[in-house]
LONU-970766 format. One line per 5 residues: number of its first residue (from 1); their letters; for each residue x, y, z of C-alpha. Coordinates in Angstrom, 2 decimals, decimal comma. Layout:
<recs>
NUM	A	X Y Z  ...
</recs>
This chain:
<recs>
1	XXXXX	-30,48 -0,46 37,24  -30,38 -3,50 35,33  -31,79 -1,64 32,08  -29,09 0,81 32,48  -26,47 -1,95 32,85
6	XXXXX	-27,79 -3,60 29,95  -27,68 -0,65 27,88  -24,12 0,26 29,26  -22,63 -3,00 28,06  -24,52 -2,75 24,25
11	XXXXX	-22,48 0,89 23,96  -19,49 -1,20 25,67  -20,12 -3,75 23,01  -20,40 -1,17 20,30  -17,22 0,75 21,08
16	XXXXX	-15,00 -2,57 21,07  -16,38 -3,71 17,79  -15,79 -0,04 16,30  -12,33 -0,42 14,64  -13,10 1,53 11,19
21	XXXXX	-11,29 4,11 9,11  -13,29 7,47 9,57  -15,53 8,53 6,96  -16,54 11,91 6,15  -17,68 13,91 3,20
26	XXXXX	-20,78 13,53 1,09  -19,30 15,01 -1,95  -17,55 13,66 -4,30  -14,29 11,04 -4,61  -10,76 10,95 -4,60
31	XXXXX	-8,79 7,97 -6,22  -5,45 8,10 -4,89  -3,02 5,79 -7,07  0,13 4,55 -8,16  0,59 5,62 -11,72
36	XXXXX	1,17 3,30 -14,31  2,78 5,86 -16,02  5,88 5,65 -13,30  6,47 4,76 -9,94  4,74 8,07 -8,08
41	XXXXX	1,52 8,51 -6,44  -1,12 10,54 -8,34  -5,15 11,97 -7,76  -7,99 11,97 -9,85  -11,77 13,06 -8,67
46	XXXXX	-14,67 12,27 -9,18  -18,47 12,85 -8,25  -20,22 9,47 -9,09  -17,11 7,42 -8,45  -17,14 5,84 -11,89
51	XXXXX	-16,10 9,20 -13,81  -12,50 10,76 -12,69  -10,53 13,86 -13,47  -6,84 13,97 -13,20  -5,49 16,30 -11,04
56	XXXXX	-2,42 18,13 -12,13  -2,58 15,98 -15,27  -1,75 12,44 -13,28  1,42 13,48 -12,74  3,11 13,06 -9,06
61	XXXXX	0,93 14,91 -6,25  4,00 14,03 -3,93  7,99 13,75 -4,88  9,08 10,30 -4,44  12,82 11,04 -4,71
66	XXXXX	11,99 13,23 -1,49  9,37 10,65 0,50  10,74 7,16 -0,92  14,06 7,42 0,86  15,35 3,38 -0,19
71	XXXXX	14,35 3,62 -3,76  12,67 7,11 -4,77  9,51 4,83 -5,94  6,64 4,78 -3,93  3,43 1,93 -5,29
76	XXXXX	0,32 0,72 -4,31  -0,86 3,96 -2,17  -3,26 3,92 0,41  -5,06 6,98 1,59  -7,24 7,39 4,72
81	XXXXX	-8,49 10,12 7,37  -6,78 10,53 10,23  -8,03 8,96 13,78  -9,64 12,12 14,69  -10,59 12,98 11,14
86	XXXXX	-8,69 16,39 11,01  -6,32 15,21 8,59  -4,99 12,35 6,11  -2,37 9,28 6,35  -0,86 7,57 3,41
91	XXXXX	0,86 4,23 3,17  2,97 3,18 0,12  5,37 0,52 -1,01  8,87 2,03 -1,34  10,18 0,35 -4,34
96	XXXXX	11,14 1,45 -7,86  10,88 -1,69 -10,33  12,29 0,36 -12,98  15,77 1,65 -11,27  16,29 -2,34 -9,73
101	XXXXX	14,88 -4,27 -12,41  13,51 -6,60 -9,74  10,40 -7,38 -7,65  11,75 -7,13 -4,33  11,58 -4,17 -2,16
106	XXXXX	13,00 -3,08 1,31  10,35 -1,32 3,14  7,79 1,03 2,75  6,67 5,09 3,44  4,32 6,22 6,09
111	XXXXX	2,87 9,75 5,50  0,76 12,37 6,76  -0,74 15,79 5,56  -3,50 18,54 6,93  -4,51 19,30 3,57
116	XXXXX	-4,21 16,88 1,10  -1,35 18,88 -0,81  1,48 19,38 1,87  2,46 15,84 3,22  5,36 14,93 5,32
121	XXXXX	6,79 11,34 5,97  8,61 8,58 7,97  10,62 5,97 5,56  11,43 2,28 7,45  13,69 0,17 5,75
126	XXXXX	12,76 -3,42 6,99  16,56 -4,44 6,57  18,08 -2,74 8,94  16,28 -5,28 11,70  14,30 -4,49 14,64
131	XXXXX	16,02 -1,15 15,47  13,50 0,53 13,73  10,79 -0,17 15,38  9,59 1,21 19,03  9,56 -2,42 20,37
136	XXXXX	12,88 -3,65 19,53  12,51 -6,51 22,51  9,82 -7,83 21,14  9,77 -11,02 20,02  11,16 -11,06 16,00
141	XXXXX	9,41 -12,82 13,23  12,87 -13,36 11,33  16,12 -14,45 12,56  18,26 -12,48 9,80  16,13 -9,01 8,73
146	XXXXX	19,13 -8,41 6,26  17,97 -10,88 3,85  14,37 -9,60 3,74  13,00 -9,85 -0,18  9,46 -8,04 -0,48
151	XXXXX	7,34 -5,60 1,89  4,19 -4,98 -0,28  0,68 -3,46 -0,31  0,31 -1,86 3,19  -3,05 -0,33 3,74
156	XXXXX	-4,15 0,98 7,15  -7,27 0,37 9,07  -7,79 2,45 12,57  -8,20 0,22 15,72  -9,44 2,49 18,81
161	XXXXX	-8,84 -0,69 21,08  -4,98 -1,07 20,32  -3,67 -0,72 23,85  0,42 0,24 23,73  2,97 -0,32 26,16
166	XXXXX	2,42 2,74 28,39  -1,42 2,51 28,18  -2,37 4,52 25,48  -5,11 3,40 23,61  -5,70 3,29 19,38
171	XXXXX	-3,12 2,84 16,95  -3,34 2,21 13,27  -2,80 -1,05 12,36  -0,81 -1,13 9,04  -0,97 -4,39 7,26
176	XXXXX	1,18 -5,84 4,58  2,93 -8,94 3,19  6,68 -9,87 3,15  8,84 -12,11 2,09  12,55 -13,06 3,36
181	XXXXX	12,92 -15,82 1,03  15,96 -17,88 3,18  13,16 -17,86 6,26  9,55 -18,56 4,57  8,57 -20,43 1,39
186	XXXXX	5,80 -17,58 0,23  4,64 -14,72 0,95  2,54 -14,04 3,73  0,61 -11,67 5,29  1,50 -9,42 8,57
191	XXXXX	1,05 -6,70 10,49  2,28 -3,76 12,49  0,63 -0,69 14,67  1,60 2,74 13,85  1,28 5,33 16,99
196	XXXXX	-1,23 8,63 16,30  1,88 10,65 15,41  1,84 7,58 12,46  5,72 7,69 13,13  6,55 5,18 15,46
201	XXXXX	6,02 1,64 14,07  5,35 -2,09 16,09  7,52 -4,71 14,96  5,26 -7,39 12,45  3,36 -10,10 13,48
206	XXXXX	2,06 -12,87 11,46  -2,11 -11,96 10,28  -2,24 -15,64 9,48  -1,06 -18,44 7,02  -3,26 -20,23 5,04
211	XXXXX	-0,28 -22,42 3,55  0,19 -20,51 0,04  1,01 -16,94 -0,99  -1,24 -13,98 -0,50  -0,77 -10,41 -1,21
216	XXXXX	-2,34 -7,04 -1,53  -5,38 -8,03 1,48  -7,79 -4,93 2,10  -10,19 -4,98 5,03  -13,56 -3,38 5,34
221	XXXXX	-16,04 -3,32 9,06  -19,19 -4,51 7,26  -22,83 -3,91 9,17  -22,81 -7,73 9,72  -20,14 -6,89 12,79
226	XXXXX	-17,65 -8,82 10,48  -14,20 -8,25 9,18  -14,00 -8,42 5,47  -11,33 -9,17 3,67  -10,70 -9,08 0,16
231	XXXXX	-7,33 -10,78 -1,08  -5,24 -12,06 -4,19  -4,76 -15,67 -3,86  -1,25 -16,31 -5,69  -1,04 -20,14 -4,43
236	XXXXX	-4,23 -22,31 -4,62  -6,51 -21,60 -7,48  -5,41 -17,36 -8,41  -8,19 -14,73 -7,88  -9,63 -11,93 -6,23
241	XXXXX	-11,15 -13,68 -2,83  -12,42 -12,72 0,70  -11,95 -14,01 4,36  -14,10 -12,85 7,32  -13,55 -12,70 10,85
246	XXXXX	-15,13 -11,45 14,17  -11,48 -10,20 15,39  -8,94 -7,44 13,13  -5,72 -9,31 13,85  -6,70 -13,10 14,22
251	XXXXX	-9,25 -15,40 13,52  -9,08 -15,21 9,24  -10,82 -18,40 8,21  -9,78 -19,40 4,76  -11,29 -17,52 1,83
256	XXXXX	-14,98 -18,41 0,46  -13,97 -20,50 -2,40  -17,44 -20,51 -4,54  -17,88 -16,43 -4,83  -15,09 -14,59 -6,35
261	XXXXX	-13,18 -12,59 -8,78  -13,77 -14,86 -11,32  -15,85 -12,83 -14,12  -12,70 -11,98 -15,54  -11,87 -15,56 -17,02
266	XXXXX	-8,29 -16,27 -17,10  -7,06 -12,59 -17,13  -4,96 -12,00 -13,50  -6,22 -9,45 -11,42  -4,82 -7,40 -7,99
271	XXXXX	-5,05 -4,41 -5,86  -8,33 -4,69 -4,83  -9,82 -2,00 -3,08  -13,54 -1,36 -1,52  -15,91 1,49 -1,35
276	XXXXX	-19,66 2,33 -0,80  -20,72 4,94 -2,71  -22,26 7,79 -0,81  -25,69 7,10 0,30  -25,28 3,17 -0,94
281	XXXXX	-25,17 0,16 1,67  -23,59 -2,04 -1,43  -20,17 -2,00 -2,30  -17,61 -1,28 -5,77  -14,76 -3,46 -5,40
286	XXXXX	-11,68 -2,02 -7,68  -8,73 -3,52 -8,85  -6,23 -4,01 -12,13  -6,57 -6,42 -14,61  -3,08 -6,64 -15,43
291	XXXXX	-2,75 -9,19 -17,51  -4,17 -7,23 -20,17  -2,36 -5,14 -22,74  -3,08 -2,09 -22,22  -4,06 -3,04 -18,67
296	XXXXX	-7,26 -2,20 -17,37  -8,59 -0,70 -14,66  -11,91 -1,81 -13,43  -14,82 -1,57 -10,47  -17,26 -3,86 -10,01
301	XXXXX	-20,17 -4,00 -8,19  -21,03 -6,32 -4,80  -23,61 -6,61 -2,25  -23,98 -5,04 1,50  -22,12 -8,22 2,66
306	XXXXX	-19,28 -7,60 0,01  -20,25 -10,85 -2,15  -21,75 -11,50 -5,15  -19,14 -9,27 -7,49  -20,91 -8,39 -10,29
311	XXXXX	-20,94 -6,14 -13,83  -17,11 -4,40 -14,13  -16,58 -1,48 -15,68  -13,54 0,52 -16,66  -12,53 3,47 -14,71
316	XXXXX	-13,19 5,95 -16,73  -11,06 9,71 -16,67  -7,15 8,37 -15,31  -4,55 8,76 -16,95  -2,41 5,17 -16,14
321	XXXXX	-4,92 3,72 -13,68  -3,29 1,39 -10,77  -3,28 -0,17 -7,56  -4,47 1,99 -5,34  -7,45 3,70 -2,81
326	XXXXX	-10,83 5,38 -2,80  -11,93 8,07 0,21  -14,88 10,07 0,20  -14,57 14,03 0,24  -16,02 17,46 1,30
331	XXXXX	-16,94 19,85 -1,13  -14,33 22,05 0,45  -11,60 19,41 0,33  -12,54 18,76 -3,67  -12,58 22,56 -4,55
336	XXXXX	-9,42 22,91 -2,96  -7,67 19,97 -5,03  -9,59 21,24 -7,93  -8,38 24,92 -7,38  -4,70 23,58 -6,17
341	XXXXX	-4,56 21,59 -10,19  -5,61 24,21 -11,96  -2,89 26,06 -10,06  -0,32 23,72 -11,40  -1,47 23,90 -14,94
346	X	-0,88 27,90 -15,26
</recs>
């Protein structure tokens, strides 16, 4: 009995600690991206994850005058399998730099799809307060949501554990930074949990603040039981850094301040985003090197404990390269955006 106790609480143990996106596919690669050719999300695939092909020609694999209903831009998307892995979620900034000719934004687009191709969406304008959300009682982070300035970078990351209101368990926590300029001196990071319909939306809570401005945070389960998270430090000395922790939504000690970004010399980097390669324990860490002109796009290489970045590279294949995500497909699911793009072209 006490064996199979033992054994009991290790699968316990296991299941608690499991809060990961789902992988699947063995493939090939699909970079799903902002464009730097506009404000739209586009796809490009690839088979080693260094060498891409556009699909449809980088042009916009989803309207975002139809999907981006505060500013008909969407930036910065983030693309992952559903909880149950039978379909796809998306997460993009809705914000359109070149119609407000400002950096502030309102709120952002939450998206879902069976197939890749088809998606439909949910838009959440942040200024219209806490009637948007499904827990309007809740305690509020701001005082005035009217005056809210930036909501930026929100990438998902699937939490079995999240336990809602009427008992349900798992939610997607979506996780972000904002800014509401007359209530906070920087921006900070936060986060909300999206239901399994990824319609309904928690109010924000604070991830943490480490006294200066972060942005653009993406967070990996690592095989060390850890949180990883990798980060653009705007306040404090600038970079690319990461921040661990044993729990998703607290505990983020300050970043490791010796092993960074920091190959790049004084060009400014963002956007980082991780990925194994299939069959790889290490890790390519991605991100834009926008400083440069033209910009550059570039992956670099880190070890199984996501440290140690290492040898960059430019992308090589996109057409306007940018902020964005990397997800691992079928051969079924890369035939059919292969055959869906060549479609397009006729």
């Amino acid at each position: 009995m006490k064996r199979l106790s033992t054994l009991a609480s290790l699968a316990l143990m296991c299941l608690v600690a499991n809060a990961q996106n789902p992988q699947k596919g063995t493939y090939g690669y699909l970079y799903c991206h902002m464009s730097d050719r506009g404000e739209y999300t586009a796809y490009a695939l690839s088979r080693d994850g260094y060498h891409y092909e556009d699909i449809i020609g980088g042009d916009a694999v989803i309207d975002p005058k139809v999907h981006a209903r505060i500013e008909g831009g969407q930036r910065d998307a983030y693309i992952t399998r559903s909880w149950n892995g039978k379909g796809f979620v998306m997460v993009t900034t809705d914000m359109c730099v070149a119609k407000s000719h400002k950096w502030d934004n309102y709120g952002i687009d939450l998206m879902k799809s069976d197939d890749l191709i088809n998606w439909t969406s949910v838009t959440f304008d942040y200024r219209k307060g806490t009637s948007i959300f499904c827990n309007p009682q809740a305690q509020s982070v701001y005082k005035d949501w009217s005056t809210i300035n930036r909501v930026w970078a929100p990438q998902i990351f699937w939490d079995p554990n999240y336990v809602w209101e009427n008992g349900d368990k798992g939610g997607y926590m979506i996780y972000y930074s904002m800014l509401n300029r007359p209530e906070e001196g920087y921006d900070r990071m936060y986060y909300s949990y999206a239901d399994k319909s990824f319609t309904k939306l928690t109010q924000p809570k604070l991830l943490f603040d480490w006294g200066y401005a972060t942005i653009d945070a993406d967070i990996n389960l690592l095989d060390d039981g850890l949180y990883h998270m990798l980060i653009k430090k705007e306040g404090g000395k600038p970079g690319i850094y990461t921040a661990t922790s044993k729990q998703l939504t607290s505990g983020w000690g300050e970043p490791v301040e010796n092993d960074y970004v920091s190959f790049e010399g004084r060009k400014n980097c963002e956007g980082s985003s991780a990925f194994q390669l299939i069959g790889d324990k290490t890790w390519r860490v991605a991100y834009i090197q926008y400083s440069d002109n033209p910009k550059h796009y570039r992956i670099c290489k880190a070890n199984e404990n996501l440290r140690n970045f290492h040898d960059p590279v430019d992308i090589e294949g996109v057409t306007g390269p940018q902020h964005g995500s990397f997800m691992r497909l079928t051969k079924k699911e890369y035939n059919r955006l292969k055959k869906w793009s060549d479609s397009q072209k006729k």
